[in-house]
N, C-alpha and C positions, 0 to 999 in steps of 0.2 A: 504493500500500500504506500503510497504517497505519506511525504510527511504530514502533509496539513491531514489528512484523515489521523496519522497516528496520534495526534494531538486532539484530536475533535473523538474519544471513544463513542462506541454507538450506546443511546439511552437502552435502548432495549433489544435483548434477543442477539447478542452480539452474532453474523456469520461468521466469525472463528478467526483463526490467522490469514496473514497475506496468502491469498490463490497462486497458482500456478499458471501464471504468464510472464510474458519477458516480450519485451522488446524486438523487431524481425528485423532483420536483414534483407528480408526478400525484394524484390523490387515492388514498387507500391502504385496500382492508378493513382493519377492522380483526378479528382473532379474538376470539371470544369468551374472559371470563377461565377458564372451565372447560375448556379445549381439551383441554390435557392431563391433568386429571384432578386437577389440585393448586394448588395457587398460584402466580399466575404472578410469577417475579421480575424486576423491571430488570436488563437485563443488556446490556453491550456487550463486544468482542471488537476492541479497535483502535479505530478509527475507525467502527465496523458494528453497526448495533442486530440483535437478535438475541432470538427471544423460548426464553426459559429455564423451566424445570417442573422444580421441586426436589421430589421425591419421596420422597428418604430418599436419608440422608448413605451413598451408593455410588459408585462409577464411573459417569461419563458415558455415556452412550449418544449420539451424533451421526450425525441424519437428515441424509440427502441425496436429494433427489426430482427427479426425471426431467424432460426437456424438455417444457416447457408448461405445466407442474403446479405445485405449490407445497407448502410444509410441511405445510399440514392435510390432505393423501392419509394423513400419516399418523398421523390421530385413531385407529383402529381399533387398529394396531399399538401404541400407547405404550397406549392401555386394558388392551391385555392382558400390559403385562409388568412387573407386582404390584411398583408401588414403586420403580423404577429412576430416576435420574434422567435426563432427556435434553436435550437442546436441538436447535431444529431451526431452517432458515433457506431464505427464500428467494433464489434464487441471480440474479445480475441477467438484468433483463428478467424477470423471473417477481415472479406474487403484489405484495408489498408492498418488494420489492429494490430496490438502486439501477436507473438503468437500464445496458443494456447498449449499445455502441458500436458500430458495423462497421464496417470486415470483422469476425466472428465469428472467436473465437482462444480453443480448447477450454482452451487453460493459463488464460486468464480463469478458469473454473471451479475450476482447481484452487488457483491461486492466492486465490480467495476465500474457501475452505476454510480454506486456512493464514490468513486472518483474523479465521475466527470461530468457531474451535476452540483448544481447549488440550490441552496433550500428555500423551498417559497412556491416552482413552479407546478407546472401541469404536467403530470408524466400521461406519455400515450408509447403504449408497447404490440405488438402482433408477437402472437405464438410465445416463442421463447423468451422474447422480448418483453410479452408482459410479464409472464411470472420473473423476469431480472429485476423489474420495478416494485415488485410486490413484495419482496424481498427484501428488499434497499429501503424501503418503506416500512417494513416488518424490524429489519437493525434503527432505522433514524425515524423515527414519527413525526417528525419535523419536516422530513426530507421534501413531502408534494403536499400540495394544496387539494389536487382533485388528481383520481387516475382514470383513465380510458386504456380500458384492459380487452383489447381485441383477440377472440378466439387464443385465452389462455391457456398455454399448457404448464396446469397446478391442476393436479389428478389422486385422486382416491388412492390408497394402497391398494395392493400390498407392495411393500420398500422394494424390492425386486425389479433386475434389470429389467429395460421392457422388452417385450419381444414381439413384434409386429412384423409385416411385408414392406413396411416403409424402409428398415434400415435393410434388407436386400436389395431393394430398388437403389439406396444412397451409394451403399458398398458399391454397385456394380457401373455407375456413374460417370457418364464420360469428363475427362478431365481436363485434356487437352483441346482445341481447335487450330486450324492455321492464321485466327485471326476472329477480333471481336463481332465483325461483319458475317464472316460465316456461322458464328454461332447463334447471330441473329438471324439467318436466317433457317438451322434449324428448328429454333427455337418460336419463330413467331409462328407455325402453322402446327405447333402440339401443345396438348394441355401438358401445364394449367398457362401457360406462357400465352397462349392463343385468346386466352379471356382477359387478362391482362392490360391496364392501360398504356400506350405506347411510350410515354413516358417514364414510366418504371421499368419497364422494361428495359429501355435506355438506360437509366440509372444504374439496374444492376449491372449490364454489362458496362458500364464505365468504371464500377467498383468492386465487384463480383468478382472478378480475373484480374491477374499478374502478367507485365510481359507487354511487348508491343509487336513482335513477327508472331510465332505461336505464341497462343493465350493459353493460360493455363489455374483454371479455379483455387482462388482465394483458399476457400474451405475447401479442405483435401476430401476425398470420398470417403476414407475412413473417418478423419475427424467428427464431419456430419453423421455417420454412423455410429459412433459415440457419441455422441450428442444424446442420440434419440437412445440409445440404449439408458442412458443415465437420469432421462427426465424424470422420471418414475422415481429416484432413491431420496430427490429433497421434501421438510417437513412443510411444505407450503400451505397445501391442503388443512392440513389441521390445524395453523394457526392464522385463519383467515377471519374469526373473530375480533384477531387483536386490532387489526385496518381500523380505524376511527373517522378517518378522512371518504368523504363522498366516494363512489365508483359506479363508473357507466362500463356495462360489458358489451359488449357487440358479437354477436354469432351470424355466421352464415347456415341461413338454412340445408344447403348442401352437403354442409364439413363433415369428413369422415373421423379424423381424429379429437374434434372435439364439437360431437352434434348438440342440437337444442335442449337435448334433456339434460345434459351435462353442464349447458349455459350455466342452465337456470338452478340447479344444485351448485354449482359455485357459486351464484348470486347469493342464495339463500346462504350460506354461510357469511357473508358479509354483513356489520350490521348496517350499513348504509348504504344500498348497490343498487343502482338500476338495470335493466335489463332489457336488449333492441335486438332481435331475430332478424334478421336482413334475409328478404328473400332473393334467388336467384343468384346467391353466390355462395363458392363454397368455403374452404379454410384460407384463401389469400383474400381476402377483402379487401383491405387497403390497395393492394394493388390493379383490383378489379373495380371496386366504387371508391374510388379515390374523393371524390366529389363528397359524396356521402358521409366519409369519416374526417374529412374536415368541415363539412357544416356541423358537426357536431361536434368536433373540437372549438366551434368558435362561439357556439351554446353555453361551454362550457365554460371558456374562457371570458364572457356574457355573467358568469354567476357568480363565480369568482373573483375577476377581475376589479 
């Protein structure tokens, strides 16, 4: 951890010692300066570069993107919410992040949250991404103001690795292309890529991949396979009471990994959680109704603010 975190302990539920990441070597995308829509400013968070878009002196908004993905899924989303500031980051082993260590240890995630965030704003996370803020949230009760916890993976026991067809599909992942252009153009005529807003799609492949002749995925096949094996062993689930602060959940009617009934049992353990079933998409939402999850981050940032 950063020194300013070692000084600041967390109020409650500490996530334990410093994770296991480091710093990469590897060659990094870099995003373009108009990403976000504004100027991009230098900014660091502890010891953790962090790319920052100051859009008018407001409340922060803080992205968090899902396993395998990275900050530019969401171009689309910060387009549409007129002026907010936000910053977004990629989480290690992902994008341009440090890398990540194994064994895989989900509090890694959350724990890196509380490095490159400050207290006050709006966390909004997808997939793994939220349960990193719930987390970070659950160590600092201070840490957000309101969270928007899109299709979270914070899942029932039992503590056990998961075993699902997704991480064979991860494992088996192609890794290389000759170039970002052709992998876009594998990619835009198959799911889930094909439902997709063209924009995030951009994104990812701006940040997604290593490299400028062959490209070559951020997140390795294996790592993402680990990932998913290890969602399952944190206590997130059952300390979803201690959340004190407002929460809006969003589910995709569709989603296989984390369908509507499942929504709405995490909501219920919340004691302050709303809950929006979004029809006609499935577990990548933000990427697919980008519109959608920032009119309601602007809702929310409306209530708070």
């Amino acid at each position: 951890m950063s020194s300013r975190r070692a000084r600041r302990p967390c109020r409650r539920g500490d996530l334990g010692p410093s994770r296991r990441w480091r710093r990469s070597r590897r060659d990094r995308a870099k995003l373009p300066p108009w990403f976000f829509g504004g100027p991009k400013l230098p900014s660091r968070r502890g010891d953790h570069e962090v790319e920052a878009w100051l859009l008018s002196p407001s409340m922060t908004v803080y992205l968090a993107h899902g396993t395998s993905f990275c900050s530019g899924v969401w171009r689309p989303v910060v387009d549409g919410l007129d002026g907010i500031p936000c910053v977004a980051w990629d989480f290690p082993g992902h994008g341009a992040g440090p890398s990540l260590e194994l064994p895989v240890d989900w509090r890694t995630f959350g724990e890196y949250v509380l490095s490159v965030t400050e207290p006050g704003g709006v966390g909004v996370g997808h997939s793994m991404g939220a349960a990193a803020l719930t987390m970070a949230q659950l160590a600092d009760p201070g840490r957000f103001r309101f969270l928007v916890l899109i299709e979270p993976i914070i899942l029932p026991g039992p503590r056990r690795p998961l075993e699902h067809p997704v991480i064979t599909v991860a494992s088996n992942r192609r890794r290389v292309f000759d170039s970002r252009q052709r992998a876009k153009e594998k990619f835009v005529g198959r799911e889930p890529f094909s439902r997709w807003h063209p924009a995030a799609l951009d994104g990812y492949l701006d940040c997604g991949f290593v490299g400028e002749g062959p490209v070559e995925l951020a997140c390795s096949p294996e790592l993402e396979a680990e990932i998913y094996r290890a969602s399952t062993l944190h206590d997130t689930w059952d300390r979803l009471g201690e959340v004190e602060i407002p929460v809006l959940i969003l589910g995709g009617e569709e989603s296989d990994p984390i369908p509507p009934d499942l929504v709405r049992s995490q909501a219920a353990r919340f004691p302050r959680a709303g809950v929006e079933i979004v029809p006609g998409v499935g577990h990548f939402l933000p990427m697919e109704k980008p519109e959608l999850v920032a009119e309601r981050i602007r809702r929310v940032a409306v209530t708070v603010g």
